[in-house]
C-alpha positions in Angstrom: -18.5 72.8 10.9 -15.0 71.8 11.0 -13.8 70.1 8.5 -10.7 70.9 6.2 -11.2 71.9 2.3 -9.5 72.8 -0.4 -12.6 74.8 -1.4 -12.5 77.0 1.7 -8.6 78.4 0.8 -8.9 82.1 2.0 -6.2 82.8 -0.3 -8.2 82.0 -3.5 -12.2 83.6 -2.4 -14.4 82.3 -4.5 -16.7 85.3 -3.3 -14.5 88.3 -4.1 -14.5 86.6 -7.8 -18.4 86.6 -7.9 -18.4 89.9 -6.6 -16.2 90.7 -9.4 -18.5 88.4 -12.2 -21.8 89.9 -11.2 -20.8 93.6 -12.0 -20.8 92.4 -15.6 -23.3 90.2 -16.2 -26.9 91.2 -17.3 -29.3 88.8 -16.6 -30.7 87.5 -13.4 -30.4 84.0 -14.5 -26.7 84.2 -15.2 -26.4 85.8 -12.0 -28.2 83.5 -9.9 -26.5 80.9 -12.1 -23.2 82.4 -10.7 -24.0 82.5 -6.9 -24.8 78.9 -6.6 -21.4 78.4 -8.9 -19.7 79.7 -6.4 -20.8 78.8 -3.6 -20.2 74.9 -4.9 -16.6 76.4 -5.0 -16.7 77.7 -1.9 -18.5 75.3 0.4 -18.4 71.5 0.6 -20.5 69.3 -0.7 -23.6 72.3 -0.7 -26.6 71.8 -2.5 -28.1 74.9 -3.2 -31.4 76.9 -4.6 -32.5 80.3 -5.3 -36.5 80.8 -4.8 -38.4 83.5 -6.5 -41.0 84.5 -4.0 -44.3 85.6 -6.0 -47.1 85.9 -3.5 -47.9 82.6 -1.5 -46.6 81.0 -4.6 -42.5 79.7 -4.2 -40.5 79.0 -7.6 -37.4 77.8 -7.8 -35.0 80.2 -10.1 -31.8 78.2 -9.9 -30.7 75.2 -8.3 -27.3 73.3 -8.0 -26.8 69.8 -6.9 -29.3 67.0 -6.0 -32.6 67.9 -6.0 -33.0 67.9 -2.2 -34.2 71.1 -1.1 -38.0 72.0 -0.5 -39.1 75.5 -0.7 -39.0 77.3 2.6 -41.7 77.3 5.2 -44.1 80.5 5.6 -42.5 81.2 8.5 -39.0 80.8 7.5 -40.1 83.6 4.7 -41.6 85.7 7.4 -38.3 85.6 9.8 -36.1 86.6 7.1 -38.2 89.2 5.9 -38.5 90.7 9.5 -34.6 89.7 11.0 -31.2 90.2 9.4 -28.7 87.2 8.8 -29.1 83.3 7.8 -31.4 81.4 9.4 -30.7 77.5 10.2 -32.7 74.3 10.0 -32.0 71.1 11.1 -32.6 70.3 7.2 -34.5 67.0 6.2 -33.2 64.3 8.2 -32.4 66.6 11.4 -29.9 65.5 13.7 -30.3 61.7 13.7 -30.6 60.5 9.9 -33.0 57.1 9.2 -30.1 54.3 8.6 -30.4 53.1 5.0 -32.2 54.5 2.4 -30.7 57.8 0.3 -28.1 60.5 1.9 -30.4 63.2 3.9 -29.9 66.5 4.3 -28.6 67.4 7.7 -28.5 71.3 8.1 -29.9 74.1 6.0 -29.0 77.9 5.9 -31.4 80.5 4.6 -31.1 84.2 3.7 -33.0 87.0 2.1 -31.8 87.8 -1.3 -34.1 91.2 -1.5 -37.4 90.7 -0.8 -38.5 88.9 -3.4 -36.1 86.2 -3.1 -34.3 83.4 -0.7 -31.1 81.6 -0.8 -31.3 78.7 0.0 -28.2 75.8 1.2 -28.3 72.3 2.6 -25.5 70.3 3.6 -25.1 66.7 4.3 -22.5 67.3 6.6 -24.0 66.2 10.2 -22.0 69.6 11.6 -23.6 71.6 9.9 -22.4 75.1 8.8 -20.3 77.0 11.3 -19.9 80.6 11.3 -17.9 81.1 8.7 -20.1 79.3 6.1 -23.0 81.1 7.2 -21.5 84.4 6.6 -20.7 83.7 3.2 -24.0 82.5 2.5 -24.9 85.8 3.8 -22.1 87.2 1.7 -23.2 86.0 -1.6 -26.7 86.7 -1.0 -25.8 90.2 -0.6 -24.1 90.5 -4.1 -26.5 88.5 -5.5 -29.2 91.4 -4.2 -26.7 94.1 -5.3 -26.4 92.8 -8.9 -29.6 91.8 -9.1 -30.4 95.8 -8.1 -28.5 96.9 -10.4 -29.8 95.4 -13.5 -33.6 96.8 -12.2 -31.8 100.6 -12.2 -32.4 100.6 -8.7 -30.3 103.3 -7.4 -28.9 101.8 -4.2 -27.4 99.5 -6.0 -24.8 102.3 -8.0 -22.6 101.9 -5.2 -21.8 98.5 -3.7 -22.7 96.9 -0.3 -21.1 96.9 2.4 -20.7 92.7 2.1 -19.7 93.4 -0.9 -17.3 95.8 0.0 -16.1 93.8 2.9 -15.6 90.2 0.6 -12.2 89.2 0.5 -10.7 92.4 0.3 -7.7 91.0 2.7 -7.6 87.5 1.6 -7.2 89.0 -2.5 -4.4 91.2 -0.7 -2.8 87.9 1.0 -2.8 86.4 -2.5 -2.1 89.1 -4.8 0.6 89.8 -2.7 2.0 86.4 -3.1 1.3 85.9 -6.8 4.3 85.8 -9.3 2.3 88.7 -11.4 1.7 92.2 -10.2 -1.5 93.1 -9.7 -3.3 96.7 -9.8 -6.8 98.3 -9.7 -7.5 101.4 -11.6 -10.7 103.8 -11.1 -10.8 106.2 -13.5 -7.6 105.2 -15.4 -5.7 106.1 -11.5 -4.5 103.2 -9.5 -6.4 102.7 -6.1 -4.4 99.0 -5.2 -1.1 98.1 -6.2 0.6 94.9 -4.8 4.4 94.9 -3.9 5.2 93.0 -7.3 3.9 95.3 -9.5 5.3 98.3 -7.5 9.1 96.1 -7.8 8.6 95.3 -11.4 8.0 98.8 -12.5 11.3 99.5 -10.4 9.2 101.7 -7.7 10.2 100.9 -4.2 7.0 101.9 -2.2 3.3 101.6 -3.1 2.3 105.2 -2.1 4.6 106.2 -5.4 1.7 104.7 -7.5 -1.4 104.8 -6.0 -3.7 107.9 -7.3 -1.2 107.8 -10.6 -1.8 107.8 -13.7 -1.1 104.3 -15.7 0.4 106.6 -18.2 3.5 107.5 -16.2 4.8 103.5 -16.6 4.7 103.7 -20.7 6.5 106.0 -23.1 4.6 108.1 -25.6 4.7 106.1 -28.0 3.5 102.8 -26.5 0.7 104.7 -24.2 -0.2 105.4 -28.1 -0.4 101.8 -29.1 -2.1 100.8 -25.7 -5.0 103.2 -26.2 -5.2 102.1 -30.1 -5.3 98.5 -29.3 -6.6 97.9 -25.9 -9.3 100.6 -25.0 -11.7 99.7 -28.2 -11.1 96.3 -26.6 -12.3 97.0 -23.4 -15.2 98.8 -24.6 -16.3 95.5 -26.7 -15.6 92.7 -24.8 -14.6 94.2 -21.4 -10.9 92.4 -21.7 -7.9 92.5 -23.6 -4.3 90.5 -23.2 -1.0 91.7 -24.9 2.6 92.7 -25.1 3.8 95.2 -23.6 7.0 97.1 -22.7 7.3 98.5 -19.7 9.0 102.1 -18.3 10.9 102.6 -15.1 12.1 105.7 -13.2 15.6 104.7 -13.8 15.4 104.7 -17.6 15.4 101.0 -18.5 12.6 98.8 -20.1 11.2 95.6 -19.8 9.1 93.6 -21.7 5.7 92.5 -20.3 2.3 90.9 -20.7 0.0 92.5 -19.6 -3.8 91.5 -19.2 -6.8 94.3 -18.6 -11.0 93.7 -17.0 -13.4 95.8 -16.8 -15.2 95.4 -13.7 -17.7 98.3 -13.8 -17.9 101.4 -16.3 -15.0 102.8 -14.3 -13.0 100.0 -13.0 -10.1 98.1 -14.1 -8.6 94.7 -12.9 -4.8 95.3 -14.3 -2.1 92.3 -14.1 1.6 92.1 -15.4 4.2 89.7 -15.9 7.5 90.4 -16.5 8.7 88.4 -19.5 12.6 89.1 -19.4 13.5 86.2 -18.3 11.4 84.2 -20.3 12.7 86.4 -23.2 16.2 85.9 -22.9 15.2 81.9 -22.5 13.8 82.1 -25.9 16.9 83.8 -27.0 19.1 80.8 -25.7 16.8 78.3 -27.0 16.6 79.5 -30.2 20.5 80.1 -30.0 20.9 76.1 -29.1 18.8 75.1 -31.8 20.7 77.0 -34.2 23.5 75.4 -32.9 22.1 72.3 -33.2 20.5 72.3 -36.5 24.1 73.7 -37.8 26.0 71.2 -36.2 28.5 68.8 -38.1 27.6 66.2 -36.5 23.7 64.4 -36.6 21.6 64.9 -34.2 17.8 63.2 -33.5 15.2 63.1 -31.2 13.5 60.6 -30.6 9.5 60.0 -28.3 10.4 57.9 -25.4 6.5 57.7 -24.8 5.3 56.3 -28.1 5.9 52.8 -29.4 9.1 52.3 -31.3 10.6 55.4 -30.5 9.7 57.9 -33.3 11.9 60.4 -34.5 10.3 64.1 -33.5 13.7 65.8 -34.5 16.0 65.8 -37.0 18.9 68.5 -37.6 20.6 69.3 -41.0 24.0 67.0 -40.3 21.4 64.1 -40.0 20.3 64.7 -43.2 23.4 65.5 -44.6 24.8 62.2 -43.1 22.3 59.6 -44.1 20.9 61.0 -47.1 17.2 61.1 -45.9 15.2 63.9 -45.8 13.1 65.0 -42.6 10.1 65.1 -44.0 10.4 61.4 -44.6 11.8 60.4 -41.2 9.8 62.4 -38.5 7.2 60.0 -37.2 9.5 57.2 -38.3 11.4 54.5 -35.7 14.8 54.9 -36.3 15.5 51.7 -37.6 15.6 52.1 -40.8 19.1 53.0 -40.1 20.2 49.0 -39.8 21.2 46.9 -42.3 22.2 43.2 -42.4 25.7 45.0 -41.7 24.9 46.1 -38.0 26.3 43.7 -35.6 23.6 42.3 -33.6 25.7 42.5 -30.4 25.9 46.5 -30.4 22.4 46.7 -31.9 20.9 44.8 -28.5 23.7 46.6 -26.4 21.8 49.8 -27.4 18.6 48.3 -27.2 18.8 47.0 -23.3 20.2 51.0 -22.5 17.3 52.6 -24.4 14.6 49.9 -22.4 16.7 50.8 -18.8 16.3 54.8 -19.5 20.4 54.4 -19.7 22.6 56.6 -21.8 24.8 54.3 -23.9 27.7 55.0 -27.2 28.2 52.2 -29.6 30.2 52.3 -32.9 28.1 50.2 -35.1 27.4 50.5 -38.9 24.7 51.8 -40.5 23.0 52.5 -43.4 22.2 55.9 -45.9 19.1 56.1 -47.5 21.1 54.7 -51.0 21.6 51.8 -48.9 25.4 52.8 -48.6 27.2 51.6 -45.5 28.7 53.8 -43.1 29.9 53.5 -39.6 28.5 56.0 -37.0 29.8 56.7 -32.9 25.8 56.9 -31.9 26.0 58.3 -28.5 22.0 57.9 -27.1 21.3 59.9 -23.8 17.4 59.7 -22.0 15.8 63.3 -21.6 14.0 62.9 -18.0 10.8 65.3 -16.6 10.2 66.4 -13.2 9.0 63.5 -12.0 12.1 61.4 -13.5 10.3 59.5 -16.4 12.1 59.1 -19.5 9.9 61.4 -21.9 12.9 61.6 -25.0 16.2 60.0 -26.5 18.8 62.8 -27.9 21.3 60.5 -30.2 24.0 61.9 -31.9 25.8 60.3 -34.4 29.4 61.0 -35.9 31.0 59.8 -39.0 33.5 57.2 -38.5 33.6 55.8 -41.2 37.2 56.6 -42.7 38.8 55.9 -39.4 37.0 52.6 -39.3 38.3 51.8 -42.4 42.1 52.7 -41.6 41.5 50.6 -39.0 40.1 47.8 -40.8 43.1 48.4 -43.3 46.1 48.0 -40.8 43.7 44.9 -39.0 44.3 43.3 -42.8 48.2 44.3 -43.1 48.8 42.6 -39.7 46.9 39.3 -40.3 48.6 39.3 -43.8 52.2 39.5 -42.0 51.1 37.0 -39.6 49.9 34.9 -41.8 53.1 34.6 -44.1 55.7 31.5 -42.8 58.7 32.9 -44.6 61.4 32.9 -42.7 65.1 34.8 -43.3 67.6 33.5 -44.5 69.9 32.6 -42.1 73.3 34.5 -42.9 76.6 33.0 -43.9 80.1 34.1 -43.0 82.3 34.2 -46.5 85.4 32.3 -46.0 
């Protein structure tokens, strides 16, 4: 069948995670329950059914999409219990579907899931499945056997299959590799897979200097103590644990890192890290600018760009200092409350039409305190934008005019008063 999906992305197997799933569930319904999941994931458009085979009695045991499948013929039971591999049928409709009427099935795949069980996977795709599909059908029938081995104590099952050994092994290398995070698995508390990240993050420079290593030679003493103490009784609970961590390299620095742990069988550890020193020293600056910012002389507010009437979401201490209101009583608020009959309406719709165009805009306007006080303001308004370019926020900052406003408004007075007056000199006289 060929036919691009976003589902089929080798670099993201959807089996190599169920292989990972069924080693810790514990019942066969969750785990059936979990192979038709993923298959969803990983096929298009499937509809999909697990039958429980109890003499010449079939029962369905799990099913996923529209209820279009039928169990499987006597001798479709008999070829699978006597070949290897999926088996195909030309499905309900066949190859030519009746016109009208509901959406038949086109193609079906079958395979053996023990012997006691079938899976089962139509499509309505007139191509049918093409090789690929059908081998991870046959791929997540074998895990789906293997788990379902396992929770019977059967002892093949200790050690995995060889499909399950052989699913996405290179496609998890292909994206592990890529992945921002480094990414390691442990048997036995030794690494057996490293990717390049983790080996660069811990300031290695080849994988072989990790693998059959101890996790312990990454961490001081002290913070191998605090791992153990706060991650192992973890694992043992819940089979996962997330925290902080800081990390040990040859050279004698440290890093700080997150780091997340799975347990994936009694042994086995899924490990990933992410270094968080640059997100670290980001906080650091962002905290720094909003000290900065709250300590600033001058006011400063935020305001939602996305909410009617602009709400404040910010205020810093110079706002309240300036106009007398508290935060508590302003955050939620539209900043007009400011105005006053005093507030020219010229500059009020100046700002206005910038604020509705996204534009940044600075106005000297007056304003008013919360004891209904007038004072005049330089209110410089600038749009905070997202990745995509919408206007999400307004950062105004306002500065205290007011007493240069009013020397202003002083000398405007002395002027008009001196060109108002019509005295004239005298005109001189010349003594005689």
């Amino acid at each position: 069948m060929n036919r691009s999906s976003p589902r089929s992305d080798d670099s993201d197997d959807p089996l190599f995670a169920l292989a990972l799933d069924l080693n810790a569930i514990r019942t066969a319904p969750r785990a059936v329950d979990r192979t038709t999941a993923a298959l969803d994931e990983a096929l298009a458009r499937p509809v999909t059914a697990v039958w429980r085979l109890r003499g010449s009695e079939t029962v369905v045991e799990g099913r996923r999409g529209p209820d279009a499948l039928l169990p499987p013929p006597t001798s479709v039971r008999r070829r699978l219990r006597d070949e290897t591999g999926t088996l195909r049928g030309d499905g309900i409709a066949g190859p030519d579907p009746p016109t009208g009427g509901p959406e038949l099935l086109r193609s079906e795949c079958f395979a053996a899931v023990g012997s006691a069980r079938v899976l089962h996977v139509g499509t309505f795709d007139p191509d049918g499945f093409d090789r690929r599909e059908r081998r991870t059908i046959d791929r997540a029938a074998a895990c789906l056997d293997a788990a379902l081995r396992r929770m019977r104590g059967d002892a093949s099952a200790e050690a995995p299959s060889a499909a399950t050994r052989d699913i996405g092994l290179d496609s998890f290398r292909r994206a592990v590799e890529a992945a921002a995070d480094g990414v390691a698995i442990l048997d036995d508390e030794t690494y057996v897979y490293v990717d390049q990240t983790h080996v660069d993050m811990y300031g290695f420079e080849r994988k072989e200097q990790l693998l059959g290593k101890s996790w312990r030679e990454l961490y001081a003493a002290d913070e191998i103590e605090r791992i153990e103490a706060e991650a192992f009784p973890a694992l043992e609970s819940t089979g996962h644990w997330r925290g902080r961590v800081t990390g040990s390299r040859p050279d004698g620095s440290t890093f700080p890192a997150e780091l997340s742990l799975t347990t994936v069988n009694e042994d086995r550890l899924v490990c990933t890290v992410r270094d968080r020193t640059a997100w670290e020293a980001r906080d650091r600056e962002l905290k720094l600018k909003d000290r900065a910012i709250d300590e600033a002389d001058v006011a400063v507010q935020i305001a939602a760009a996305t909410r009617d009437g602009y709400p404040l979401v910010y205020v810093n201490d110079g706002f309240e200092a300036l106009t007398g209101y508290d935060r508590s009583d302003v955050l939620g608020e539209t900043p007009r409350f400011l105005l006053g009959d005093g507030t020219k309406r010229r500059k009020r719709d100046r700002l206005c039409e910038a604020v509705g165009a996204g534009d940044a805009e600075t106005v000297e306007l007056k304003l008013y305190d919360a004891d209904d006080e007038p004072y005049w303001a330089r209110l410089s308004v600038t749009p905070v934008r997202d990745d995509r370019g919408t206007v999400t926020h307004f950062v105004a900052i306002q500065q205290d005019v007011t007493e240069r406003r009013e020397r202003i408004d002083g000398c405007t007075g002395c002027s008009n008063t001196v060109r108002s007056c019509s005295c004239r000199p005298a005109t001189p006289t010349t003594e005689r």
